[in-house]
N, C-alpha and C positions, 0 to 999 in steps of 0.2 A: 214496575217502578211506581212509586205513591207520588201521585203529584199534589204540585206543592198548594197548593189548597187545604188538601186532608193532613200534611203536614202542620199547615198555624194549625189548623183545628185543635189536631193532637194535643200540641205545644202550649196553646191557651187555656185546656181543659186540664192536662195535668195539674195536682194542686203537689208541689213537691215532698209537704210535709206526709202528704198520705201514700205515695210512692216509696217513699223511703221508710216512713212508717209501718208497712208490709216486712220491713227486711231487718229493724233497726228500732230498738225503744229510744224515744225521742221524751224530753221534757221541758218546760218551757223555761227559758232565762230572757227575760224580758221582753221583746219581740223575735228574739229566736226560741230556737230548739236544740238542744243539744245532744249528744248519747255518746255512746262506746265507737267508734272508727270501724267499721265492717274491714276496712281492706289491710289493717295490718292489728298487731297484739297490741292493747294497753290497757289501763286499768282505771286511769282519770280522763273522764270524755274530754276531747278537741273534736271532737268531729260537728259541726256548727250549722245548722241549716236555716235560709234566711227565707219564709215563707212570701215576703212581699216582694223580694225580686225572685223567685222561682231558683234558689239554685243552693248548693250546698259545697263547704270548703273543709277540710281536715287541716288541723294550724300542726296536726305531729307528722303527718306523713306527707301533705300536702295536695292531697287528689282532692279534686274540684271539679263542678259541674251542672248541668241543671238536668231535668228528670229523664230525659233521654241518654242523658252518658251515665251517669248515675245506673241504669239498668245495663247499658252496654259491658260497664265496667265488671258492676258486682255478679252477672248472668257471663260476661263473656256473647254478648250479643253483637251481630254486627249491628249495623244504621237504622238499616229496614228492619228487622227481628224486634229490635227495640219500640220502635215505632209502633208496629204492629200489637205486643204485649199491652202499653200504653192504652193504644186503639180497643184491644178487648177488655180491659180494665175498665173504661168508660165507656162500653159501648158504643161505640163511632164506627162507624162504617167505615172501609178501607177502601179509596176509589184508587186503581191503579189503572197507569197506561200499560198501554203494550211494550214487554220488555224484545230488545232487540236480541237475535241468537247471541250475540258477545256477553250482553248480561247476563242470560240464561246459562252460558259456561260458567260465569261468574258466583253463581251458586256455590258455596262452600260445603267441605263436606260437612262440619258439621250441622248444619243444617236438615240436609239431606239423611243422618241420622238420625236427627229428632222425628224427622218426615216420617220416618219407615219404624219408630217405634210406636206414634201416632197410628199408623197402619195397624201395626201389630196390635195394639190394644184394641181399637175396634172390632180387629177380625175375633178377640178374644170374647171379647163381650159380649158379640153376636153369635159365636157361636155356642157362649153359657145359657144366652136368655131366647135364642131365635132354633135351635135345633135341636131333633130327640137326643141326641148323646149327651148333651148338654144339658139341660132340664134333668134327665136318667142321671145322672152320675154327678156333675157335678153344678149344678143347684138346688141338688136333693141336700149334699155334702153341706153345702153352706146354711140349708134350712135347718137340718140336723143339728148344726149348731148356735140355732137360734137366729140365725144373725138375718134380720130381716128384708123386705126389697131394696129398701132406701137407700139402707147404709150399701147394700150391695153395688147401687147405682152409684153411689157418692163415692165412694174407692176403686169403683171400674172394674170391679172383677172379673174372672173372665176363665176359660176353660179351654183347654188346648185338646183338640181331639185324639183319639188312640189313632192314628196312622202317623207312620216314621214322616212322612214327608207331607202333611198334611197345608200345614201353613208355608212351608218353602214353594212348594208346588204354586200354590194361588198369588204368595208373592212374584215370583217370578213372571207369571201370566198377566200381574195387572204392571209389569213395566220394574221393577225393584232391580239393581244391580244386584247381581251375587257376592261383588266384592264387598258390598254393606251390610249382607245379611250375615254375612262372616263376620265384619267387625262388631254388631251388636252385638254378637252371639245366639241371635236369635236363630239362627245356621249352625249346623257342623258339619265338615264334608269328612269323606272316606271315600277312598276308590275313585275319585272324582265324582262323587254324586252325594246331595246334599240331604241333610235330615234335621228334624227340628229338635232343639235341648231341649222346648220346654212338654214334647207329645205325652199326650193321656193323663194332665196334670193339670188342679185348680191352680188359675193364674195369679199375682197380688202384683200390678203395677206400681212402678216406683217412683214418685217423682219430686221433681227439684221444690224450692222454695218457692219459685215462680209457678209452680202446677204444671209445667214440663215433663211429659212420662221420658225418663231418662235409663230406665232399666226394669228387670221383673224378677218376681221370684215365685218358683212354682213349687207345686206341694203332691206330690205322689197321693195317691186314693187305696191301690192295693197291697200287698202286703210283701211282693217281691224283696228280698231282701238285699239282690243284687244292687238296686238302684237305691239311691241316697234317698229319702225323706226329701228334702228339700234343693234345689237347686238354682243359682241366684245367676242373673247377666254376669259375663265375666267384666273387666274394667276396658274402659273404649273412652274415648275421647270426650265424649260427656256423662259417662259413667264413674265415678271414683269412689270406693265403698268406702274408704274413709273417711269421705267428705257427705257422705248423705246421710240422711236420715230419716227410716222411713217414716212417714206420715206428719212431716213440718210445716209440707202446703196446709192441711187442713188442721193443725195443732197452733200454727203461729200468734191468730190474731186470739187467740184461748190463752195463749200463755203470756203475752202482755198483759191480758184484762184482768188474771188471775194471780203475776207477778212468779209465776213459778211452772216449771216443767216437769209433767211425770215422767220417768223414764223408765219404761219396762224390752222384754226382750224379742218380740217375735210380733209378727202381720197381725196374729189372730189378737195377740193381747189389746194392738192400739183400736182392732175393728171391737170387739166387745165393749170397751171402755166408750169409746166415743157414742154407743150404742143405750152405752148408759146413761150417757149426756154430759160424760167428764169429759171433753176435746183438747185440753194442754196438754198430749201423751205422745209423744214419739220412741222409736225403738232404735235398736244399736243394729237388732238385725241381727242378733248373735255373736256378736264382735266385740271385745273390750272397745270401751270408749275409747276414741281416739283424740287427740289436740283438736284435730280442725271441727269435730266435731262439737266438740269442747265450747268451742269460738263459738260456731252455729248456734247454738244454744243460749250463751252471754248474750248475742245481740238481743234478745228480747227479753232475758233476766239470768238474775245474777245466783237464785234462786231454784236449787233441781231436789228432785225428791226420787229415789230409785226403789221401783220395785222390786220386793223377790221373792220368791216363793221362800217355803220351808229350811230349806236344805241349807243349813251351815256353812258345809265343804264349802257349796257353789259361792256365796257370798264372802270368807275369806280369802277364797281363789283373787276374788275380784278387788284387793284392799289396794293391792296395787294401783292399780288404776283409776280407784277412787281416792286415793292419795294426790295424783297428776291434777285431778278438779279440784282439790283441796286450795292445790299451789296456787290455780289461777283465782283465786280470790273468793269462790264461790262457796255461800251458805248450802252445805250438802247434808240433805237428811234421808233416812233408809224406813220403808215400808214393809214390816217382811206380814205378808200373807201366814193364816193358819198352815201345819200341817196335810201335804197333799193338795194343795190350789194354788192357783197360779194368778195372776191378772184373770186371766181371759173365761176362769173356772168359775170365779168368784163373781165376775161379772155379770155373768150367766145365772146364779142361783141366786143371785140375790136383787133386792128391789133397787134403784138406781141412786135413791136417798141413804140406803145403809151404806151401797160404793163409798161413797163420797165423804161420810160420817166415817166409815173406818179409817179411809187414808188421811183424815185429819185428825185423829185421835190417836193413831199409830205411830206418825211419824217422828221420827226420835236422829235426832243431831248424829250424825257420821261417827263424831270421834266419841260420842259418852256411848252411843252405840258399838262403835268397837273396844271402846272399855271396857263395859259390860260384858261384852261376848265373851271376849278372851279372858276377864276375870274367872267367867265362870269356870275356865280350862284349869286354872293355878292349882287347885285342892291343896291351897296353902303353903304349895314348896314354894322354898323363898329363890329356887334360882329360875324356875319360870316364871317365877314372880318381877324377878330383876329386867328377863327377857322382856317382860308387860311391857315394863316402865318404859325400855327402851323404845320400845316398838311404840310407843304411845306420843312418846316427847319427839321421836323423828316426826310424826304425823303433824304434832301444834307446829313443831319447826317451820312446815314447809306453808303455814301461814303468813302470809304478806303482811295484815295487820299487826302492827305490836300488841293494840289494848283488844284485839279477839285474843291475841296465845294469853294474857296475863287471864283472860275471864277463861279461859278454858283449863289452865295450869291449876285455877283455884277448884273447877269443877270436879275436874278426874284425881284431884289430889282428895278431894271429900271422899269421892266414890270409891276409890282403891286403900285408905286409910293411909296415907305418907304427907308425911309435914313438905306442905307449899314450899318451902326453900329446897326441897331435895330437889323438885321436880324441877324450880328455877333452874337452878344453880345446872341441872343435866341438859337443860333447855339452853343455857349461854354456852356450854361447853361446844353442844351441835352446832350453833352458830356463827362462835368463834371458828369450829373446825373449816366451814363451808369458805370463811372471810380467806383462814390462811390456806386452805387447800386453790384460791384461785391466783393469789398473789407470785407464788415459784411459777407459775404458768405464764405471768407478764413478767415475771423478772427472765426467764431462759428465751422468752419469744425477745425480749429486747437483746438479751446476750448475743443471738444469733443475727443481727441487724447490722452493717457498719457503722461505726460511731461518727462518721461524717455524714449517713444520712438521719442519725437519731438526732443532730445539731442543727441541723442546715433546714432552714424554712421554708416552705413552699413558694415558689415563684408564682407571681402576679400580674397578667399585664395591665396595666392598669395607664388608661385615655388619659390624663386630666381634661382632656377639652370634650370630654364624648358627651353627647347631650341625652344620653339614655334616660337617665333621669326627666325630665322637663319633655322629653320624647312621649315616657307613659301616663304624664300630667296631664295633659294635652287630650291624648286616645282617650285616659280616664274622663275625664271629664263629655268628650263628644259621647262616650256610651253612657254616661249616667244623666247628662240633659240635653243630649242631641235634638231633640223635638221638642224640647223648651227654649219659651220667649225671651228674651231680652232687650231693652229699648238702648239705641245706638244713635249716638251724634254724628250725621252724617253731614261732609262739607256742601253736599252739590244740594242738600236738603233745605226748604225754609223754615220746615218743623221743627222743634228744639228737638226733639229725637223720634223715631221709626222702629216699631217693634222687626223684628229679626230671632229666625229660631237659632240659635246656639250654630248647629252646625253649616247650616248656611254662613252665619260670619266666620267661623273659622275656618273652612275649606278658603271660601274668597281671600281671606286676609293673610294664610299660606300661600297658596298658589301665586296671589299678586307680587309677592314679596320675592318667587323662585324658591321656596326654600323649601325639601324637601325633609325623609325619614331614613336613619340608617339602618335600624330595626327592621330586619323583612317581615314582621310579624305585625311590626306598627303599622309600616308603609301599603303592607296589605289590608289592613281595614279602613287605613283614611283612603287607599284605593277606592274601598267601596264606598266610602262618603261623596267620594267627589262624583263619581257618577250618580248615587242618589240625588245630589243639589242639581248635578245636568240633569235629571230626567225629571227631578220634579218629585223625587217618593224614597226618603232619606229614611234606611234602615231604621228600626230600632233596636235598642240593645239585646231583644229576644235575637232575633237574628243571628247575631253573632255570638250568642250562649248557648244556641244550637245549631251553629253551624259544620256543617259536612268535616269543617276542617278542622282537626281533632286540636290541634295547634292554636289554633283564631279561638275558638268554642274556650279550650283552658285558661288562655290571656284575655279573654273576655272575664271569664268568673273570677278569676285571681285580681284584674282592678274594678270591679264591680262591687267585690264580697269585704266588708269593714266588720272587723271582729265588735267592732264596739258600734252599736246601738243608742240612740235616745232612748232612755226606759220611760214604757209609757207613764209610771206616775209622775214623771214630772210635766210630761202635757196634762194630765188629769188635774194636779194641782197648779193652773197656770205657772209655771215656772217657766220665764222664755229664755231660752237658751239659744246665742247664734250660732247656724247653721250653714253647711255650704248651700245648700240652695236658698236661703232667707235673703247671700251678699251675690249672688250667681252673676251677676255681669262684673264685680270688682273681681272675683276667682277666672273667671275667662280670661281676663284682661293682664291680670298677674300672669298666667299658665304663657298667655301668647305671647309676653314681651321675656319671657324669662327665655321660651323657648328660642326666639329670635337670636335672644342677650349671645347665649350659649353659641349658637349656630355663629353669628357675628365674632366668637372669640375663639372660634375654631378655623374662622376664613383665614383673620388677623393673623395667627401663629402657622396655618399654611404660607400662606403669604412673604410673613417674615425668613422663614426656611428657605422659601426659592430667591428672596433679596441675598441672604447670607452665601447665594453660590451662584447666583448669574453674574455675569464678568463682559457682557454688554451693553453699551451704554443706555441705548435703548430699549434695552429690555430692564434694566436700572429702573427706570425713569417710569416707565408704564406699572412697575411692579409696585414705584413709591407711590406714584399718584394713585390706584387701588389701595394701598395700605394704608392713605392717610383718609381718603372715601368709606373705608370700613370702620378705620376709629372714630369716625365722626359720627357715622351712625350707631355704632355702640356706643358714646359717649350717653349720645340722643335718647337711646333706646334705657339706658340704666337711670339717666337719671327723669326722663318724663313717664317710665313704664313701671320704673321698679324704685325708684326715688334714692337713687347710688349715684355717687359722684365717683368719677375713675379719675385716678391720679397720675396714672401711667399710662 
């Protein structure tokens, strides 16, 4: 368990902009940052990060948090995992107590997954770089193809020995469940006896965006024909081949800096390139791009460029699926390599400056790219020709932008020789079609509905006396100036006023009055205020932006986080503008009497309910002399606190 020492540590040291920055192109609007929402689809940033209070809010989906949930969220990390990452990111040492056996069950599996693939790589690595088979066979493999020490250490390479049961075997001895070694897949059993997928084969560890080896893919050396070439983790609870991609941890902060992603197809192509000194490269792994992959990619640009070799076939095979990146908004342009080379050939034969020169001289826009191609297929018949057109104006279709399809409509209209209105005109028809092809689908989904519940309005219970409101005024404000001063008019004092930190007077000035929170979410953090004031050592709002309690921690960011900002040129050019904290003891004083007002006008209408049905005398009489004690003091309270006169 990390005590809570190395915990502020952690929490003071994260700067939230560059946690998230790892994961998420961030740009600046005025004292914030903004970018694309990692946790759900969209296409105009809301996702808002506020670097001077440490935390970040999504205004489209709503997820909020500071650099600790933030990792929890977007990794699927529990508390401690997150912490830890944090910890190694900045270097901080991780001072843990002794965890009691209950914690120790407490271990999740997935956890305990990452544990044993962590294993798994090292035993790989040590047995590539530490032993003859290894060296023999396969770091000869890796030399052979140029690929030198570095990058070999920087990808973790690694090499699975020729015996069936080599790495099961030593797993098992250093303490590894069998039932884990089966879920990685790092295991296969038969017969009830276990053998390793990846034996007698160069290893390519795979891992998350965080640098988590999360799975492997191994590459056969001889020539057996029985056995596949390649063979990857199968999918496990933190493996999901549609959602990775390999080499993102070490491509990521490349392709922010460079605004665009190479995307080629296989281990060896992103180790050559990166070898080149190109590092924005990641691979599909041999997989049509997939959506989430798609997403993965967007959070750092908008911008991808795809490699391919020579081959035709292969690349219109793939138009499909580069059609799906089209839709999501993104500038997609195609690199095709000479005849017979690949990424990783090319890489290899040539000097690291022509790399880099060709893929920026080569690259040529998706869709004038696939007009071209298949132009070249027409040989003038005019109904493959017709076929083109079609195939060409579904593709501008499935662009989001209007004024990209009208610039592209004018491009391939040049390139193919057809008057720009044709292609319009076939271009409104697709989009017309798409409008009416979804509308029969809401009109038969409502047919199928009762028409007394397609009429009939949601119910609502709805307090009028709930003080919810003036509830989160109140919290808001103890978390944004709890340990700020205020000077207060105190009766028993002879000084005109006595400074007092924020939360000190408002815990006092609740508590004195009885009046508590009906909010358990409230009532639980002025909890913790009020023993802060008893002990002497009153939270601050870090505390409760990352606290344990996933509930407290989100209602912490969610009143903390204001989408609107002072921009700084208006401090730059003196411009004074008032502020909540510039009037902070008049906002106190408003929040507490409003709060009371509320509480006062919800006693009153209890009250009044139990007059309207008590039926003795004495209990009459006790219920009006409270009822007329409460209007008095809300009288008091509206109009010395909040300057209202009540009429009734």
């Amino acid at each position: 368990m990390i005590n809570h020492d190395t915990i502020d540590n952690i929490i003071s040291t994260a700067r939230i902009e560059e946690v998230i920055g790892d994961f998420v192109t961030l740009r600046r609007r005025g004292v914030n940052q903004i970018g694309l929402c990692p946790f759900h689809n969209e296409k105009t940033p809301s996702f808002t990060v506020s670097p001077a209070k440490g935390i970040y809010k999504c205004f489209g989906c709503g997820k909020a948090g500071n650099s600790v949930n933030f990792i929890m969220e977007h990794e699927h990390f529990s508390y401690p995992e997150a912490l830890k990452y944090l910890a190694r990111k900045y270097n901080i040492e991780v001072e843990e107590e002794e965890q009691t056996p209950e914690q120790i069950l407490e271990l999740n599996e997935k956890e305990s997954l990452y544990n044993l693939n962590l294993f798994a790589q090292k035993f790989f690595t040590l047995t590539l770089s530490e032993t003859e088979e290894g060296k023999a066979i396969g770091l000869s493999y890796f030399r052979e193809r140029g690929i030198r020490e570095e990058v070999i250490h920087k990808f973790q390479l690694g090499f699975s020995p020729d015996k069936w049961d080599a790495f099961s075997e030593f797993a098992i001895q250093q303490g590894y469940k069998k039932d884990f070694l089966l879920k990685t897949g790092l295991s296969l059993e038969k017969d009830n006896r276990l053998y390793d997928r990846f034996h007698s084969r160069v290893i390519f560890p795979i891992h998350s965006a965080s640098g988590r080896v999360i799975g492997f893919g191994g590459r056969i050396l001889g020539s057996d024909k029985n056995r596949p070439k390649y063979v990857n983790s199968p999918e496990s609870d933190i493996y999901n081949k549609s959602k990775t991609l390999y080499g993102i941890y070490f491509a990521k902060n490349a392709i922010i800096s460079k605004d665009n992603c190479l995307l080629v197809e296989g281990y060896t192509d992103v180790i050559s390139m990166h070898q080149a000194g190109i590092e924005n490269v990641v691979a599909s792994s041999g997989t049509s791009l997939t959506q989430d992959q798609v997403r993965m990619i967007q959070r750092y640009t908008s911008n991808i460029s795809i490699l391919y070799d020579g081959d035709p076939a292969g690349i219109k095979a793939s138009f499909r699926g580069i059609d799906m990146i089209v839709e999501q908004g993104m500038n997609v342009k195609i690199v095709l390599f000479p005849d017979g080379e690949d990424p990783d050939s090319f890489a290899r034969q040539h000097h690291p400056s022509e790399v880099g020169s060709f893929i920026d001289e080569n690259a040529v826009n998706f869709i004038l790219f696939k007009t071209r191609l298949l132009l070249g297929e027409t040989q003038n018949d005019p109904i493959k020709k017709a076929a083109l057109i079609k195939e060409i104006v579904n593709t501008i279709a499935l662009i989001p932008d209007g004024i990209s399809r009208s610039l592209y409509v004018r491009e391939c209209s040049s390139l193919m020789t057809i008057p720009e209105q044709v292609l319009m005109n076939e271009l409104n028809k697709i989009l017309r079609g798409k409008l009416k092809k979804n509308l029969p689908g809401l009109e038969k989904e409502l047919e199928q509905i009762p028409s007394d519940q397609i009429t009939a309005e949601p119910q609502i219970d709805f307090d009028p006396d709930s003080a919810e409101y003036q509830e989160k005024d109140v919290i808001r404000l103890l978390l944004l100036y709890g340990q700020d001063v205020i000077r207060i008019k105190l009766i028993s004092s002879e000084e005109e006023d006595v400074p007092v930190n924020v939360a000190d007077y408002v815990v006092h000035d609740i508590t004195h009055d009885e009046m508590g929170f009906e909010n358990v979410i409230f009532k639980s953090i002025f909890s913790e205020y009020v023993k802060g004031v008893e002990n002497d050592a009153i939270p601050d709002r870090n505390w409760f932006l990352s606290h344990s309690n996933h509930a407290v921690s989100t209602m912490a960011v969610n009143l903390v986080f204001s989408p609107y900002e002072l921009s700084e040129n208006w401090l730059k050019n003196n411009i004074m503008v008032t502020s909540e904290e510039t009037r902070l003891h008049m906002h106190v004083m408003l929040a507490l009497h409003a709060f009371k007002a509320r509480k006062l006008d919800k006693m009153i209408s209890e009250t009044r309910k139990k007059l309207s049905s008590a039926t003795i005398r004495e209990e009459q009489d006790a219920l009006m002399k409270t009822f007329h004690e409460l209007k008095k003091q809300s009288i008091r309270i509206n109009k010395e606190g909040l300057g209202r006169i009540i009429t009734h």
